[in-house]
PLY file of the C-alpha trace (Angstrom):
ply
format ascii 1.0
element vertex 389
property float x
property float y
property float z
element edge 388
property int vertex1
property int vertex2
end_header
10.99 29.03 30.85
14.57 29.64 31.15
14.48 32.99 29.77
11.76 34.00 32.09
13.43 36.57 35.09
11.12 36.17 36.99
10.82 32.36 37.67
14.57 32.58 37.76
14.40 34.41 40.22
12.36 31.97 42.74
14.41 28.95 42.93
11.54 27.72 44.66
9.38 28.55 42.10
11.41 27.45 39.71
12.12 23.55 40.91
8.35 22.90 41.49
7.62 23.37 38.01
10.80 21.14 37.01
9.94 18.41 39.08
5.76 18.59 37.47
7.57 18.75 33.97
9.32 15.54 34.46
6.58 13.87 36.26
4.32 14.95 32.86
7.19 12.79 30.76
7.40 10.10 32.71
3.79 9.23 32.68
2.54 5.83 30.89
0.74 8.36 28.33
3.26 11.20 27.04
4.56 10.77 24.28
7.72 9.12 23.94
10.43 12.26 22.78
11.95 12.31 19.40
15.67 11.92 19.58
17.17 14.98 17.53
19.11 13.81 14.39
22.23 15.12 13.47
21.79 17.26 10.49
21.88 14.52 7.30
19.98 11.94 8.70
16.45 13.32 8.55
13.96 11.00 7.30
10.40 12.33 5.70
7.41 10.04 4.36
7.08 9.43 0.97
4.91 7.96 -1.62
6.66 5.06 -3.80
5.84 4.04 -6.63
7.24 0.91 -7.45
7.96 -1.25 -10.22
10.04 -2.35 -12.66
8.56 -0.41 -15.96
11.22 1.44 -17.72
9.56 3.32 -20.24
8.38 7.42 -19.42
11.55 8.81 -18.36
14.34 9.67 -20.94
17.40 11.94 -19.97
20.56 12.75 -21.46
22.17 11.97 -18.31
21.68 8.40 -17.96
18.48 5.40 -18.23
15.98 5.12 -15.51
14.63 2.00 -16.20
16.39 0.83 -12.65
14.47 2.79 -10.77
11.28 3.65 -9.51
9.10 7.22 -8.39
9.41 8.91 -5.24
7.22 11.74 -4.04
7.53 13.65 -1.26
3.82 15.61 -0.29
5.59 17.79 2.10
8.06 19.81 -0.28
6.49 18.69 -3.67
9.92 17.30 -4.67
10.51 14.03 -6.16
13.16 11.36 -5.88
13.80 7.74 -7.56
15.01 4.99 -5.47
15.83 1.54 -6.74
13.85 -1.04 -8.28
13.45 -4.57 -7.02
14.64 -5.01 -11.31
18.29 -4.32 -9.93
20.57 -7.35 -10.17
18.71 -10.15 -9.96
15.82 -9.17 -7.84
12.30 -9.53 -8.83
11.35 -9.13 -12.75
7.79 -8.59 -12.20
6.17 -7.04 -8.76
2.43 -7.92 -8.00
2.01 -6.52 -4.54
3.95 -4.44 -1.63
3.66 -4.05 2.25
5.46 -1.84 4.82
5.95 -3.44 8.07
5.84 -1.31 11.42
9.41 -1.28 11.68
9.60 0.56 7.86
10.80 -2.76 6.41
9.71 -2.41 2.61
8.81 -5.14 1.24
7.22 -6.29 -2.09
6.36 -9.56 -3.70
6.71 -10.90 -6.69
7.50 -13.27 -9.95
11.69 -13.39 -10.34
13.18 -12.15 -13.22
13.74 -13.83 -16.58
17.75 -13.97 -16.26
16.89 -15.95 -12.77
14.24 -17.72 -13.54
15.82 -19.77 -16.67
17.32 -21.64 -13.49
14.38 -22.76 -11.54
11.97 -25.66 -12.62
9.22 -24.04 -10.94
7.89 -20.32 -10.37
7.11 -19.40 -7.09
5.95 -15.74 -5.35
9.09 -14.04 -4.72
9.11 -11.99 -1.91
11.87 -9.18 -1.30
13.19 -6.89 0.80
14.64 -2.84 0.72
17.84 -2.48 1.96
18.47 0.88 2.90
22.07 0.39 4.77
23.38 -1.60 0.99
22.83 1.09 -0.68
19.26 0.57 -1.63
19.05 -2.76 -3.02
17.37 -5.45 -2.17
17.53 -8.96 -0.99
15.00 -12.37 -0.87
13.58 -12.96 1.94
11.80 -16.16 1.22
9.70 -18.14 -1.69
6.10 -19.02 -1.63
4.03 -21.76 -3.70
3.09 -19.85 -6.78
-0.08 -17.76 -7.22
-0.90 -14.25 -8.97
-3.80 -11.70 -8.33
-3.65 -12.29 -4.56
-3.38 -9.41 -2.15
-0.59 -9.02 0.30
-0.76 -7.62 3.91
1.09 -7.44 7.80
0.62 -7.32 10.96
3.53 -7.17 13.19
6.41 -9.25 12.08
4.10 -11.53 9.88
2.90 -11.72 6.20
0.37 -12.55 4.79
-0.47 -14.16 1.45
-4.69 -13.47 0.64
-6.74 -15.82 -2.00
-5.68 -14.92 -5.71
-5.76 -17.59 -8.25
-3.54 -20.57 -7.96
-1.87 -23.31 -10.60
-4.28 -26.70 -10.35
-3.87 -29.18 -13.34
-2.47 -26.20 -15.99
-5.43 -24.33 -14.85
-5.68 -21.30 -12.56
-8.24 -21.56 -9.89
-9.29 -18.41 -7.78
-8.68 -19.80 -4.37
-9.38 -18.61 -0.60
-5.89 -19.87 0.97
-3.95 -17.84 3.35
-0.82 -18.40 4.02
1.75 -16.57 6.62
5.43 -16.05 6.99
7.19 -14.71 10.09
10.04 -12.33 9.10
12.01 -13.56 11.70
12.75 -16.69 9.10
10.54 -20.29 8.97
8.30 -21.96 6.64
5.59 -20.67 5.50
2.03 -22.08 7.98
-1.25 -21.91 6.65
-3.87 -19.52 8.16
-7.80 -19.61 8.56
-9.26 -19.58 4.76
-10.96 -16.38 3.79
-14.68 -17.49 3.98
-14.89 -17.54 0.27
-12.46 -17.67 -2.67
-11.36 -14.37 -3.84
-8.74 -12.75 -6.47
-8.38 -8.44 -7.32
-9.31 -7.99 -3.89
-7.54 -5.57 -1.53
-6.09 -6.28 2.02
-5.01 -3.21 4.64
-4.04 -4.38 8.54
-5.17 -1.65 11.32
-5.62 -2.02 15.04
-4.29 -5.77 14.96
-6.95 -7.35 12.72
-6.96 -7.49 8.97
-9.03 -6.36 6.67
-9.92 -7.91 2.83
-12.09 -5.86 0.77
-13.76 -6.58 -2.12
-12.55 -9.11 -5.39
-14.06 -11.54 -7.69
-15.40 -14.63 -6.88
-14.55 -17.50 -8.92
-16.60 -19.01 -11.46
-18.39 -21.62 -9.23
-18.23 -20.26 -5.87
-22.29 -20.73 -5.25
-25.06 -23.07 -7.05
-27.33 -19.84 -7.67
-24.36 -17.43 -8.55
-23.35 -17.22 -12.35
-20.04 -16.62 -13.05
-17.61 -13.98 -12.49
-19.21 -12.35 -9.58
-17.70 -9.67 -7.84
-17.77 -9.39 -4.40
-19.14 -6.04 -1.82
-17.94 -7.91 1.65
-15.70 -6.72 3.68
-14.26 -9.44 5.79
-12.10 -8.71 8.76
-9.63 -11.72 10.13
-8.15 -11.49 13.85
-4.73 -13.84 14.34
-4.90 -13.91 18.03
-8.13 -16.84 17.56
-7.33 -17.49 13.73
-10.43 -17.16 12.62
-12.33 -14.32 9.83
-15.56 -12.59 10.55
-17.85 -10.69 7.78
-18.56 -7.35 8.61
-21.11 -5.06 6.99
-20.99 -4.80 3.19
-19.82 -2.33 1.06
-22.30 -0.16 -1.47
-20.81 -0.93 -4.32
-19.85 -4.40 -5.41
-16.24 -4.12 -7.00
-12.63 -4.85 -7.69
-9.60 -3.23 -8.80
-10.12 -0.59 -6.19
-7.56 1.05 -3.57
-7.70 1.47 0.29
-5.80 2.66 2.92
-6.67 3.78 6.49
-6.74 6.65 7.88
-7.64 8.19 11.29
-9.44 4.47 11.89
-11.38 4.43 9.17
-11.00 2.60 5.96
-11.03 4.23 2.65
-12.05 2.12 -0.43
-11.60 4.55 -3.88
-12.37 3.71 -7.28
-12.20 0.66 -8.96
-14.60 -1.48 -11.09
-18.58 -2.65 -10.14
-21.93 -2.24 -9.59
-24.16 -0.68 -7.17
-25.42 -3.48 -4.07
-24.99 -7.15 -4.68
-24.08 -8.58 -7.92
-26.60 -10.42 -9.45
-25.66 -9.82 -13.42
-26.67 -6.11 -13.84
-23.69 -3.77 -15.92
-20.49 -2.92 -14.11
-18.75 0.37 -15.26
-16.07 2.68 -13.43
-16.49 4.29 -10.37
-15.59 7.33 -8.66
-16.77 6.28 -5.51
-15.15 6.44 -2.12
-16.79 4.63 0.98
-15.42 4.73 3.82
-15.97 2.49 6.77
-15.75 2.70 10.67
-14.73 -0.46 12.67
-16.20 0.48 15.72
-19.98 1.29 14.51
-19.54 -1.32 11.94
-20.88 1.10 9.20
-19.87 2.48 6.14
-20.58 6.33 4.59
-19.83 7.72 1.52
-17.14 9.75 1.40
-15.74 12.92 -1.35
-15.74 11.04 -4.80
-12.89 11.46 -6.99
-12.64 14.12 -9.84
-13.19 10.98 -12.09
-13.71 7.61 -12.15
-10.39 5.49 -12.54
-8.54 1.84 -11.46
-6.28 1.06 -9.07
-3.00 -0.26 -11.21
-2.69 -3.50 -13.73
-1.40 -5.04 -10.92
-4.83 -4.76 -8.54
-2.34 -3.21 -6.17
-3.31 0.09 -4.37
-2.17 3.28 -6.23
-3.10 5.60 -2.87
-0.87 6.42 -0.19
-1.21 8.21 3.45
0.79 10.75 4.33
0.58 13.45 7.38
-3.06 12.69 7.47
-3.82 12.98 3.74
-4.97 10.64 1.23
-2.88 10.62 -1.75
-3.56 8.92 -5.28
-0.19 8.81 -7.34
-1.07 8.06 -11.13
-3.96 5.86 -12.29
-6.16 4.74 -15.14
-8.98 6.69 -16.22
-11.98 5.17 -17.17
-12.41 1.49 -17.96
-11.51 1.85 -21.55
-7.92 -0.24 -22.60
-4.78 2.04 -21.34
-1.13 1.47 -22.29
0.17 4.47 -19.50
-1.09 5.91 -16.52
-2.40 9.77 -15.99
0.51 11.18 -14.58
-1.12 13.25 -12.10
-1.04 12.95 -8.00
-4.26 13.58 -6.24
-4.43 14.90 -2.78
-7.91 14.47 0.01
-7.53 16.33 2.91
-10.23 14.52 4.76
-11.32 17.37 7.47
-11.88 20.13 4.01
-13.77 16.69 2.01
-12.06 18.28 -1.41
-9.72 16.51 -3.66
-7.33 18.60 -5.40
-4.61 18.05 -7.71
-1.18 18.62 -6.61
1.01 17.30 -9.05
0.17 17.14 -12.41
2.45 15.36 -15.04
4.67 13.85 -12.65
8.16 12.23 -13.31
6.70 9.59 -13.09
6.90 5.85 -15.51
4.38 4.75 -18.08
3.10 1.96 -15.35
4.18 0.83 -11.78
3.08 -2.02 -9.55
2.41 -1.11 -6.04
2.33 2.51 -4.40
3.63 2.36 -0.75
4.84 4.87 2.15
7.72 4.65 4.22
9.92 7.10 6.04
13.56 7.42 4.18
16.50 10.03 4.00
15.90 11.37 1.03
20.10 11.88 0.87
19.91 8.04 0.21
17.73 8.50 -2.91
18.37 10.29 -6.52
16.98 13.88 -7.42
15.99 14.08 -10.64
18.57 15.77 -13.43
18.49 19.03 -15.10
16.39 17.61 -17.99
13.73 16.04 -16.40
13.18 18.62 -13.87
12.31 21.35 -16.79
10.24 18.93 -18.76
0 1
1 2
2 3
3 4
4 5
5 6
6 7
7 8
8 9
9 10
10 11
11 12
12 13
13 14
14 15
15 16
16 17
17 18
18 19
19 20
20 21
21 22
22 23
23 24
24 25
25 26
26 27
27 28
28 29
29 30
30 31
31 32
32 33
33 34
34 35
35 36
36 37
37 38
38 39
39 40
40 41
41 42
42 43
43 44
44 45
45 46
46 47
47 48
48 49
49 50
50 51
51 52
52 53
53 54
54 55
55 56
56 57
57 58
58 59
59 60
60 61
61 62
62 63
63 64
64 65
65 66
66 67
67 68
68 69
69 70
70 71
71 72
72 73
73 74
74 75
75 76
76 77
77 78
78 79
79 80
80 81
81 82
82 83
83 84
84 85
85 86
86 87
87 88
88 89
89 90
90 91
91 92
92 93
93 94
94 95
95 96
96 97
97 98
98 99
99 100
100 101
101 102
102 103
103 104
104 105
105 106
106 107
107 108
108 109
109 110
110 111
111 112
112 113
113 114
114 115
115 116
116 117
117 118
118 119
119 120
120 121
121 122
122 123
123 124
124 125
125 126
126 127
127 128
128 129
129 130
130 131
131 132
132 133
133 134
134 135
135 136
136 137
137 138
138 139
139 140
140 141
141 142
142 143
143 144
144 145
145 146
146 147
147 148
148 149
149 150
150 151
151 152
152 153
153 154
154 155
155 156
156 157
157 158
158 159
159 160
160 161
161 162
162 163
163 164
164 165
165 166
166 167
167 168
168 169
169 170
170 171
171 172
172 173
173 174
174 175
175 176
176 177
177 178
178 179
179 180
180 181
181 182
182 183
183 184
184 185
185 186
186 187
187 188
188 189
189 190
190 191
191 192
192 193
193 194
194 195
195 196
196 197
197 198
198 199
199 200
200 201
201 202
202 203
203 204
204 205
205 206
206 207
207 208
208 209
209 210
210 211
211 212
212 213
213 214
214 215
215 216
216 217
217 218
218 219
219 220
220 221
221 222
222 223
223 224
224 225
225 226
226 227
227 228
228 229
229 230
230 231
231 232
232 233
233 234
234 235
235 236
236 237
237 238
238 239
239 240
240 241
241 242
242 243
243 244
244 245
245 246
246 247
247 248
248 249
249 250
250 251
251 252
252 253
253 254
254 255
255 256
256 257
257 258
258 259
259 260
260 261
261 262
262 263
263 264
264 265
265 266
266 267
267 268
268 269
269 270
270 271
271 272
272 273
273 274
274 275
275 276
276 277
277 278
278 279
279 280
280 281
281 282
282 283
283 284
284 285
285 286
286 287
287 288
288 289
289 290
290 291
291 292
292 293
293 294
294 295
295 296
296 297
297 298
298 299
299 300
300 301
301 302
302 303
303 304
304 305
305 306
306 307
307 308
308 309
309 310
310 311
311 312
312 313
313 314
314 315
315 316
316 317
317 318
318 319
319 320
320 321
321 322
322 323
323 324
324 325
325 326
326 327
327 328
328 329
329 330
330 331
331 332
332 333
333 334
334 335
335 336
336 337
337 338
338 339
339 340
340 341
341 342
342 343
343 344
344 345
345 346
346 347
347 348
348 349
349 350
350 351
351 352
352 353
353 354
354 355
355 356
356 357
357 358
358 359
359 360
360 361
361 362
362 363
363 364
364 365
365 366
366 367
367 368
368 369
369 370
370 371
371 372
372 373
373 374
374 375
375 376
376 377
377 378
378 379
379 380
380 381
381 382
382 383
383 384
384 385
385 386
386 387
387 388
């Protein structure tokens, strides 16, 4: 507008359409203007793959075992960042969140060196640091309990079912417990209606959802054992109480999800089609997706092949600028030692997957795939050797 003679020359002119532009920015709905960075401190999303396997990388220049797989989807380059492995920081990681405020966070079992000094083993939960030059601190301790799913909303965790310690045995349980990051004890939540482990949790729109899992092996008088579950059960904090919404197609666990555009997207995994009642489970390529405000789910583009989420149960799929992306996985249920190295990509308006990494620099294994927004200044490139492999 500036460059335009003739509005320049009507002042007139010229401060009406001033005055309307402000009005426009000040209204309730714009949307809020980005503050322009100084040339350095540009952050992009990018796909993490974290853990604390150290095998799959070799270079002349130095070990990776300390860190973990960074992928960028909108220049194809990749990055490492540092694993929650580093000092004495978690040994094993079982499941991740980002907040809303980009706080990366992952939980966990300590390491060995750290754990030789605790009577008890507890879920670990830990922190990114991005200002300490990316390591990472505790946040807190939780009673101990593995193949449980992990999830926020707002400032608050949440730990989901998973199987817990009773009597030297391990009993898949439906406690919830939360944790404000503000600091505090953990406070119990509403149970999930029924006992569940493998199962994944994603938060959207205030509410959370948990999808999927096995049941334990006396949930129900007229169930057998080992039952997998095809509910999809959705748990609002503001009246602390969880509601079952319409069920999936596929019974299943050891499947991803992530949300996009208000929808959820549930990929993969193991199960069988409609409610388990004993018939043969296999792998799937299936993706369903469903909508929260017709309460319905519809299939959606299956994947190239059917594959698991990772040995963790965590999700191995990722959303960035409004594309679902799959960073390694297992293919097949057959017994895997490593990963396919490859990075899927579903553009959700063309229904397509397409592959748009293929043997990435990637580890063997990793624990929990998760997007945040970092400078990618703050991370390490790859070397010479790795780059040509």
């Amino acid at each position: 507008m500036k460059r335009n003679t003739a509005l320049l020359s009507d002042a007139e002119c010229l401060e009406m359409l001033n005055q309307a532009l402000d009005v426009t920015a000040m209204h309730p709905s714009a949307a809020p203007r980005k503050l322009k960075l100084r040339y350095g401190m540009e952050t992009t999303d990018l796909l993490l793959c974290i853990g604390n396997d150290g095998g799959g990388i070799r270079s002349r220049y130095g070990s990776f075992a300390e860190r973990s797989f960074c992928y960028a989807p909108s220049t194809g380059r990749t990055y490492y960042i540092t694993s929650p492995r580093y000092a004495e920081a978690l040994g094993f990681v079982c499941a991740g969140v980002v907040t809303e405020k980009n706080d990366i966070i992952v939980a966990g079992e300590v390491s060995a060196r750290k754990m030789a000094r605790q009577k008890d083993i507890n879920v670990e939960i830990y922190r990114y640091k991005v200002e300490a030059q990316g390591s990472w601190e505790c946040l807190s301790s939780a009673e101990y309990r593995d193949s449980y799913a992990l999830a926020s909303l707002g400032e608050t965790l949440y730990l989901l079912g998973g199987q817990m310690k009773l009597k030297n045995q391990l009993l898949i349980t439906n406690c919830v417990e939360r944790w404000s990051l503000q600091g505090g004890p953990w406070r119990s939540a509403a149970p999930l209606p029924l006992p569940l482990a493998y199962h994944s949790a994603v938060g959207m729109k205030d509410r959370l959802y948990v999808i999927g899992g096995r049941t334990p092996q006396s949930y129900r008088t007229d169930d057998e054992p080992d039952r997998l579950s095809n509910r999809l059960l959705e748990y609002d904090p503001n009246i602390n109480k969880w509601t079952e919404l319409g069920p999936m197609k596929y019974s299943k666990y050891r499947c991803s999800a992530v949300v996009l555009n208000g929808d959820i997207y549930v990929m993969g995994g193991i199960g069988c089609e409609g409610s388990d009642c004993g018939q043969s489970r296999h792998c799937l390529d299936a993706v369903e997706i469903y909508n929260p405000d017709e309460n319905k789910w519809r299939d959606g583009p299956p994947l190239p092949f059917a594959q698991l989420s990772l040995r963790t149960n965590a999700s191995n799929a990722g959303v960035v600028g409004g594309k679902i992306y799959v960073c390694g996985y297992y293919k097949g249920a057959d017994r895997h030692d490593d990963i396919t190295k490859d990075i899927l990509e579903l553009d959700p308006w063309g229904g397509r997957w397409t592959v748009v990494a293929r043997h990435a620099l990637m580890h063997d294994n990793y624990d929990v795939c998760l997007v945040a927004s970092l400078n990618p200044r703050g991370l390490m490139s790859p070397p010479a050797d790795l780059v040509k492999q």
